[in-house]
C-alpha positions as CSV (number, residue, x, y, z in Angstrom):
1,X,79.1,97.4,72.0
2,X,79.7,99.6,75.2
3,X,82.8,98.2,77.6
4,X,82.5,99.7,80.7
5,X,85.2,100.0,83.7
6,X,86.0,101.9,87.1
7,X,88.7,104.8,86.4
8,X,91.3,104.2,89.3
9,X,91.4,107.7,90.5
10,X,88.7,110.5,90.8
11,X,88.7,113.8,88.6
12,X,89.2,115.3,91.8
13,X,92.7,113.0,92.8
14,X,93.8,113.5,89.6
15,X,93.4,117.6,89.5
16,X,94.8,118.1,92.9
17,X,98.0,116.0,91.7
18,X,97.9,118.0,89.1
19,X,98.3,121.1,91.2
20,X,100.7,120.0,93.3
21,X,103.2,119.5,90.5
22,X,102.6,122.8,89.6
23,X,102.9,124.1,92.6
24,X,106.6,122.5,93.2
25,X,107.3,123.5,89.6
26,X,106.8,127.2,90.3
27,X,109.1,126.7,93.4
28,X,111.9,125.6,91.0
29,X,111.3,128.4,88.8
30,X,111.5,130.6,91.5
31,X,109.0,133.9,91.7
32,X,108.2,135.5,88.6
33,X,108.9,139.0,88.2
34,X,105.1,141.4,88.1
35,X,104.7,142.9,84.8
36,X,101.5,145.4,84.6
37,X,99.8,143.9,87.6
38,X,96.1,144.0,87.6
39,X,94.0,145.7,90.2
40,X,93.6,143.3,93.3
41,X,90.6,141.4,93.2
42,X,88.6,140.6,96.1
43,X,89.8,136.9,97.1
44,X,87.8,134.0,96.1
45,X,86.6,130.9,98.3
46,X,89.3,128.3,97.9
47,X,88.5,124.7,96.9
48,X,88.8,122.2,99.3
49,X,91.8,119.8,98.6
50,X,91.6,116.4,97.8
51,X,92.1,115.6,101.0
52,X,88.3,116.6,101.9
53,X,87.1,114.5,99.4
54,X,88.7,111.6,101.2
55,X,86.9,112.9,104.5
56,X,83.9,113.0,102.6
57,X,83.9,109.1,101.2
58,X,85.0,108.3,104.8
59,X,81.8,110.2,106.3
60,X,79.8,108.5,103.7
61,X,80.6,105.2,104.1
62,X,79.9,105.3,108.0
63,X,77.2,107.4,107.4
64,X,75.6,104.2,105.2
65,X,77.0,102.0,107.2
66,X,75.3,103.2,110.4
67,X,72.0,103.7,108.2
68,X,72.4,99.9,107.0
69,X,72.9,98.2,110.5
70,X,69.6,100.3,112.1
71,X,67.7,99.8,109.2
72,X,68.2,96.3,109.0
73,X,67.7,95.2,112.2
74,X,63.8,96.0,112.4
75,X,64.0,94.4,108.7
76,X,65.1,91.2,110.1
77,X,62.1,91.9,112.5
78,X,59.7,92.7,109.4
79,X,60.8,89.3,107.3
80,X,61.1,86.9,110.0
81,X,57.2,87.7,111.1
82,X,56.4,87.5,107.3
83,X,57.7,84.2,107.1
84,X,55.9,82.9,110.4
85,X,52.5,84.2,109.2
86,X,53.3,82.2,105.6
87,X,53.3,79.1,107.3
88,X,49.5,79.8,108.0
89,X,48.1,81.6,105.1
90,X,48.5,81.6,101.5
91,X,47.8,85.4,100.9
92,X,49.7,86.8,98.1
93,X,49.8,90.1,100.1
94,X,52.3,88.4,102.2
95,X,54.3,87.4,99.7
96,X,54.4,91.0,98.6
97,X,55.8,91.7,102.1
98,X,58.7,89.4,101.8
99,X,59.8,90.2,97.8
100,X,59.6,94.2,99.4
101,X,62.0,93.2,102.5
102,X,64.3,91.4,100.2
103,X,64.0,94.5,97.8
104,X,65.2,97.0,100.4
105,X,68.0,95.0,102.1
106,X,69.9,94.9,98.6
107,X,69.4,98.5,98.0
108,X,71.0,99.0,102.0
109,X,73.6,96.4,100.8
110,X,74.4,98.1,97.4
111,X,74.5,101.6,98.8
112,X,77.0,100.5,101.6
113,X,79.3,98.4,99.6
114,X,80.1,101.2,96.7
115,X,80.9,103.8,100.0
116,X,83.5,101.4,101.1
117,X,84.8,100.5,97.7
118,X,84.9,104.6,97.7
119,X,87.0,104.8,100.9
120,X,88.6,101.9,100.1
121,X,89.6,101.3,96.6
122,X,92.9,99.2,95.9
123,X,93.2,98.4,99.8
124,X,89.7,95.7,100.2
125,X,90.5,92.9,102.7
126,X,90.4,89.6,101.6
127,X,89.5,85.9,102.5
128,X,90.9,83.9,100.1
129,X,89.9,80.4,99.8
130,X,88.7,77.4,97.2
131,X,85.3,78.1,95.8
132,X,83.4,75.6,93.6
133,X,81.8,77.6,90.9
134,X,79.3,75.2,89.4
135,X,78.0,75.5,93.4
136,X,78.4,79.1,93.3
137,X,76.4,79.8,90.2
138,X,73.7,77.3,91.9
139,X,73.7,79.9,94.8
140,X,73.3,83.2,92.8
141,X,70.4,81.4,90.7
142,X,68.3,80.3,94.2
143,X,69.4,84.1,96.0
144,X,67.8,86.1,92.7
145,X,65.2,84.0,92.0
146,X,62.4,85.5,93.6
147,X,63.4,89.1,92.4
148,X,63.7,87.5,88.5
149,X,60.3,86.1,89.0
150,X,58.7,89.8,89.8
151,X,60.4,90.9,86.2
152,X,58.6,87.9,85.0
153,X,61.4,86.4,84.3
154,X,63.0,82.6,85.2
155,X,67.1,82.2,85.7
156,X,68.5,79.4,83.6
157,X,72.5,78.3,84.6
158,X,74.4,77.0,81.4
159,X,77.6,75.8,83.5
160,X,80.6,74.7,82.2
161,X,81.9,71.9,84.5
162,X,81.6,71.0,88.1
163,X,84.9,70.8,88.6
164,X,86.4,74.4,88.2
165,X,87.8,75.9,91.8
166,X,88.0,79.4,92.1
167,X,90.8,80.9,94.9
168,X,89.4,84.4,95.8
169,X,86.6,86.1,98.3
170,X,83.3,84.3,98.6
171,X,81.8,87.9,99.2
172,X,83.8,89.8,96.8
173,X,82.6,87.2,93.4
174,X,78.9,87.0,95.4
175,X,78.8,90.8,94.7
176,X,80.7,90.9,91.9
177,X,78.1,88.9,90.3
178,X,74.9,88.9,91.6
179,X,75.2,93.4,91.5
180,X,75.7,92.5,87.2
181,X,72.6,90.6,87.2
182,X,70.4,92.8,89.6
183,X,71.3,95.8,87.1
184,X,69.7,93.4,84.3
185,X,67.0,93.1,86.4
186,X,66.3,96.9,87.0
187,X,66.3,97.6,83.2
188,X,63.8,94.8,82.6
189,X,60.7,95.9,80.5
190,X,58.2,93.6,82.4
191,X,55.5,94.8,80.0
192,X,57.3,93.2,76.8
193,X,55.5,90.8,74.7
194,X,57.8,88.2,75.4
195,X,57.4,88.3,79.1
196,X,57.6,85.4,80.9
197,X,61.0,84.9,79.4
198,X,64.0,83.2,80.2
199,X,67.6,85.0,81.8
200,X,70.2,82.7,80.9
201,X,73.6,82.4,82.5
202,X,76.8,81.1,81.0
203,X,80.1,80.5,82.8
204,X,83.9,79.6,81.3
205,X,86.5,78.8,82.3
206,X,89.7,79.7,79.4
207,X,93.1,80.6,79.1
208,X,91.7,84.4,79.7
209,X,90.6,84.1,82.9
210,X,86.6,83.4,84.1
211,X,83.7,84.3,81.6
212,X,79.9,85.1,82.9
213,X,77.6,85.8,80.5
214,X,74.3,87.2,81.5
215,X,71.5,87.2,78.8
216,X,68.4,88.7,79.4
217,X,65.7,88.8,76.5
218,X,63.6,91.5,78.2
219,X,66.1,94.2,79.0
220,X,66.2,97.7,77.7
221,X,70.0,99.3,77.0
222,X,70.1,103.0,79.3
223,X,71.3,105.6,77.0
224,X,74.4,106.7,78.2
225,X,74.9,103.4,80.3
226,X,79.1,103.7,80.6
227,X,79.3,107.5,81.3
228,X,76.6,106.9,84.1
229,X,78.4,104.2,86.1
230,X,81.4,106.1,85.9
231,X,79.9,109.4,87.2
232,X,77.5,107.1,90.4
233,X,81.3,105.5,91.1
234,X,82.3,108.8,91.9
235,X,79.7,110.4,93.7
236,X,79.8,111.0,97.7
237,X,76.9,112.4,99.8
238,X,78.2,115.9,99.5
239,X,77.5,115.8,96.4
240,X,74.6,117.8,94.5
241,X,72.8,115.0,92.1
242,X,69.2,114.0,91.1
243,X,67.8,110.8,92.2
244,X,70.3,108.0,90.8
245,X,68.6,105.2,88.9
246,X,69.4,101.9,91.2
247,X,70.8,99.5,88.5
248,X,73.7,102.2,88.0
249,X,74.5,101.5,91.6
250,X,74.7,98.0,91.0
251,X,77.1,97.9,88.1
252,X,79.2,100.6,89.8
253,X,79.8,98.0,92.1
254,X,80.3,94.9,90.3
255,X,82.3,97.5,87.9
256,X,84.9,98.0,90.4
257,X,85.0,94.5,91.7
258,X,85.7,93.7,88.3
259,X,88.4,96.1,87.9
260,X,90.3,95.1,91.2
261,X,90.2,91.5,89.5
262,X,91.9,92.9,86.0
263,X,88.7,92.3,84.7
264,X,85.4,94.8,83.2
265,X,82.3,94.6,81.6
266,X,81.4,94.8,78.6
267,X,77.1,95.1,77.2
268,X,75.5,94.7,73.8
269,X,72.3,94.8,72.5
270,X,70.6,92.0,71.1
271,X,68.7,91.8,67.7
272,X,65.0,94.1,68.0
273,X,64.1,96.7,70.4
274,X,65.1,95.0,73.7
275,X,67.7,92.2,75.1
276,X,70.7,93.4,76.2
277,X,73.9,90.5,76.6
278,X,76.2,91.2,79.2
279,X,79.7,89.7,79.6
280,X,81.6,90.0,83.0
281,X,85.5,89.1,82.7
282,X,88.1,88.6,85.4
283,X,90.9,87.0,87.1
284,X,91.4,84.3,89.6
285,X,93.6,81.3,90.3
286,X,91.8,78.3,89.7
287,X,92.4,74.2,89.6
288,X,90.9,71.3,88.3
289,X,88.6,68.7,91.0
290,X,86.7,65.6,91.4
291,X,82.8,66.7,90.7
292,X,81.6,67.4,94.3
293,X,78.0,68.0,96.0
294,X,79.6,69.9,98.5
295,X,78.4,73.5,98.9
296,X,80.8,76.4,98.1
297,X,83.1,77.3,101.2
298,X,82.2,80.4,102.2
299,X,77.9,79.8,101.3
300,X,75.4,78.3,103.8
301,X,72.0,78.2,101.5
302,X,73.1,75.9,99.2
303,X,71.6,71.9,100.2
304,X,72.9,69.1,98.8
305,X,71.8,67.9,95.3
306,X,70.7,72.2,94.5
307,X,67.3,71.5,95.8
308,X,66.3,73.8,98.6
309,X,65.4,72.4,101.8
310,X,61.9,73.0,103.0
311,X,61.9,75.7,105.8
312,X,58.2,74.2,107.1
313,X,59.9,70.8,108.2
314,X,61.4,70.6,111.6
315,X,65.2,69.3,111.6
316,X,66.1,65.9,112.2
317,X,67.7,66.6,115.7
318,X,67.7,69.0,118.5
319,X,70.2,71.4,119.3
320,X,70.6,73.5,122.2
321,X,71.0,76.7,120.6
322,X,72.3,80.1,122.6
323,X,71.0,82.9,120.9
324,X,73.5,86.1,121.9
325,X,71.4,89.4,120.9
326,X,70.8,92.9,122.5
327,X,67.3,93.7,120.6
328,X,64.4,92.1,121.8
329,X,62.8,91.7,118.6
330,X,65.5,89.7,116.9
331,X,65.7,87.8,120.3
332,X,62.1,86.6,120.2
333,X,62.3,86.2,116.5
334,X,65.1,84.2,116.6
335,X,63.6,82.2,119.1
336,X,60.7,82.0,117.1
337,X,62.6,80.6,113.8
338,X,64.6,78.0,116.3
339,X,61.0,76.0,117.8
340,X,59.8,76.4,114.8
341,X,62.3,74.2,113.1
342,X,62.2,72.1,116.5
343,X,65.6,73.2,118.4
344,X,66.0,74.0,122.1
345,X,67.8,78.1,122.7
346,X,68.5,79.8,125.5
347,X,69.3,83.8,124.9
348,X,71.5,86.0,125.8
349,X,71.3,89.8,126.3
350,X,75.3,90.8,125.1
351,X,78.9,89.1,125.1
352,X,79.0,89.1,128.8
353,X,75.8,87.5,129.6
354,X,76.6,85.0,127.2
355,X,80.3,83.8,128.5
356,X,78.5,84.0,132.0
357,X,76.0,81.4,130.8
358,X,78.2,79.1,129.1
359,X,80.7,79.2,132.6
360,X,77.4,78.0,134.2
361,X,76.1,75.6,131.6
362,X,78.8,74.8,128.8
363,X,76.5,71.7,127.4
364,X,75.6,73.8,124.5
365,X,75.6,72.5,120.4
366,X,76.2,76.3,118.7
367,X,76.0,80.0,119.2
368,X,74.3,82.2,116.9
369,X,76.4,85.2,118.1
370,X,75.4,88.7,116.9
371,X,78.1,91.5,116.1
372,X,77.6,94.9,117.5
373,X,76.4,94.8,120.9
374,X,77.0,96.5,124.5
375,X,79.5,96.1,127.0
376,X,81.2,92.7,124.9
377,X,80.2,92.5,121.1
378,X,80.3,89.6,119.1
379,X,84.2,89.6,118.1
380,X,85.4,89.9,121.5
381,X,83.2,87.5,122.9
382,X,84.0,84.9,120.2
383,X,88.3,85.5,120.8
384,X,86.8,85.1,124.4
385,X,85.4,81.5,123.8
386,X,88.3,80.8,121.0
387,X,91.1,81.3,123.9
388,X,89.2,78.9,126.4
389,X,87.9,81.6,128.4
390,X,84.8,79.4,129.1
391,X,86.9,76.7,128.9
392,X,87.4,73.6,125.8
393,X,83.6,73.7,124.6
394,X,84.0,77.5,123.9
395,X,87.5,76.5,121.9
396,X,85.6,73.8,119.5
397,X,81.7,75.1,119.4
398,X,80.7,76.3,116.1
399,X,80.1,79.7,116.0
400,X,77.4,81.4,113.5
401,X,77.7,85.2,113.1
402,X,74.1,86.7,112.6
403,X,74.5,90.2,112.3
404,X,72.9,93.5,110.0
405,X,77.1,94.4,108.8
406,X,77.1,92.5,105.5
407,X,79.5,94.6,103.4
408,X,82.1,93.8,101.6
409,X,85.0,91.6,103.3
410,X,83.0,91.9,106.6
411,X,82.7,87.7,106.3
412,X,86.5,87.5,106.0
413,X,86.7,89.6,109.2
414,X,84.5,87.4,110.9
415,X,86.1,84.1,110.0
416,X,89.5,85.6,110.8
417,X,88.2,86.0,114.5
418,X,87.1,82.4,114.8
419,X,83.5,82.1,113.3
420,X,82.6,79.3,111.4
421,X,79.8,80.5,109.3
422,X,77.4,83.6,108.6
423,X,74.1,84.9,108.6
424,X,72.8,88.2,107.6
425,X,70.1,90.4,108.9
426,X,66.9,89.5,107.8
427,X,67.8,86.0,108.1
428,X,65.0,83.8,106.5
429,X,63.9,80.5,107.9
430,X,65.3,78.8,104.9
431,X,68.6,80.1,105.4
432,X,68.8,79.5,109.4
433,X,67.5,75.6,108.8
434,X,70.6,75.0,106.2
435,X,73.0,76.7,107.8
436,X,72.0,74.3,111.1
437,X,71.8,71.5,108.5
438,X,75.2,72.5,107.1
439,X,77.0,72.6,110.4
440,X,75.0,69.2,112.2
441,X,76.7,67.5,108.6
442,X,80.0,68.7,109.3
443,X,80.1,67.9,112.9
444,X,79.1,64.2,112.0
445,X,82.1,63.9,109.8
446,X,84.6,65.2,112.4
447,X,82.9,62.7,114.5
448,X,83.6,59.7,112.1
449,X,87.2,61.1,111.4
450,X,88.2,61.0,114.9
């Protein structure tokens, strides 16, 4: 049994404390009188303090956060198309295309969430609200089922009520979680004689706190598995490594999730050569509910019932959609995904454009409203429309942020500016129709209420 956890300060914090107190020890003391000085010496290149290291994690997580937004945007470009071109063939190549996409834009989302837990640590924004975690669990399973089905493997969910509420951040237990699992996934032996095999998934709720349990019949235990995570917490791009083996990367960061939730990890092998069971444990307020089919606050995948909607069928009504992006691509993607699910857009080239449109026309239904953009981005434009600068339909319109920054408590920033929901770069056609689903449902109950 191996129980692995985050150390709350680097070797390098903790040895330039270190000097300090000797430093203001030795000015206590006072000097110290020179008994049979040696010859001088020529002088050595001084070690940078810790405050350097701090530069470095902050270079490092722009550096991969800068890498992740222009790397993701022609990734939204490269899925979208994928999708389309599904709709018309049945070529497994394509399929290939999509499970590669999906690959990548976890590996960009991995690298760039340990960075800012890096620059970060004990100071990570929150967005605290009521989570339903039978719901939850039913959005991990249908987000990592693809990638369990390439380690020939099928997710099972062994939930413990549908009533539990968690309080915390939808994107901080998303990655908590789903990081655990895709380090399973990375150690699976895919050539084992059990394979197709079953992951299984428990979740309790006790006087301790929340229990996950992650079982995975096909895994193999990395030698050395706690001393790695701590040593991949702790690296920075300055530093001089070998190539880092990606499901260290992932339980780094569910690791110090973990951690910040006075929780850890904790891994043991099964009976034979493979299996590995892996039990995450943490903290959160939680209450008791009525069983609900609502989806979890903070997700937009989820449909009603767990089953997924069918991206191929057009939606039930028509919107007038305005699509706010500067790249062309995603614009005529976009565009693309929205007739193909049988809603009207009209797009928009930046912020500016888009609050000069809706002045002109204001009979729009939503605004899929990207983030980083020239001359307005998508956070001032939305306090724009939020403040009645376009006047009451820019106060009450939902607002869907669709944008390639997706690390961690970027979502809370964006619903503390006024958005309603959120869509990350590559956005699949699945996710855009529920999300429209999702928000044409909840503007028919405020309807009724009123």
């Amino acid at each position: 049994m191996a129980f692995f956890a985050k150390k709350n300060k680097t070797a390098a914090q903790l040895k330039a404390e270190i000097e300090q107190l000797q430093r203001e020890l030795e000015a206590l003391e006072g000097p110290k009188p020179v008994e049979n000085a040696p010859e001088p010496q020529a002088a050595t290149q001084p070690k940078p303090p810790a405050k350097d290291a701090a530069i470095n994690k902050s270079a490092s997580n722009t550096l991969f956060a800068t890498l992740s937004h222009e790397l993701r945007t022609p990734l939204n470009g490269v899925l979208g198309m994928a999708q389309l071109l599904k709709e018309n063939s049945t070529d497994s190549k394509i399929d290939t295309l999509e499970s590669c996409a999906q690959h990548m834009q976890s590996v960009l989302h991995t690298l760039v969430n340990l960075s800012k837990i890096q620059a970060e640590w004990g100071e990570l924004p929150e967005h605290r609200e009521w989570i339903n975690m039978h719901d939850f669990m039913e959005q991990v399973k249908q987000n990592l089922t693809l990638r369990a089905s390439n380690r020939r493997l099928k997710i099972e969910i062994e939930h413990h009520n549908n009533t539990t509420r968690l309080r915390g951040d939808y994107d901080h237990l998303t990655n908590m979680i789903e990081t655990a699992i895709l380090g399973s996934l990375e150690c699976t032996d895919i050539n084992a004689e059990d394979a197709p095999a079953v992951l299984t998934i428990k979740w309790r709720n006790n006087q301790s706190g929340i229990k996950v349990t992650i079982i995975n019949p096909l895994e193999i235990m990395p030698a050395a598995r706690g001393t790695r995570i701590s040593e991949v917490a702790d690296l920075t791009t300055s530093n001089n490594h070998s190539r880092i083996r990606m499901e260290f990367l992932y339980w780094a960061v569910s690791i110090s999730l973990l951690e910040n939730h006075q929780g850890g990890m904790i891994a043991t092998r099964l009976d034979g050569n493979t299996g590995v069971k892996t039990t995450l444990a943490f903290q959160l307020e939680t209450m008791e509910a009525s069983p609900s089919n609502q989806r979890p606050i903070g997700g937009l995948t989820l449909s009603v019932g767990g089953k997924a909607p069918n991206p191929l069928i057009e939606l039930p009504f028509c919107m007038k959609v305005l699509v706010v992006e500067d790249d062309p691509i995603n614009r005529e993607l976009m565009s693309l995904l929205l007739e193909r699910i049988g809603q009207q857009s009209v797009v928009a080239i930046n912020g500016q454009a888009a609050l000069d449109i809706m002045l002109k026309d204001p009979e729009f239904d939503l605004v899929l409203m990207d983030i980083d953009m020239p001359v307005l981005d998508g956070l001032a434009t939305t306090r724009a429309l939020r403040i009645g600068e376009v006047g009451e339909v820019g106060m009450n319109i939902p607002i869907v942020a669709v944008t390639a920054f997706n690390t961690l408590s970027d979502q809370s920033k964006f619903k503390k500016t006024g958005m309603d929901h959120f869509l990350c770069k590559p956005v699949s056609l699945k996710d855009l129709r529920s999300a429209l689903l999702d928000i044409s449902r909840k503007q028919k109950e405020l309807t009724v209420a009123l």
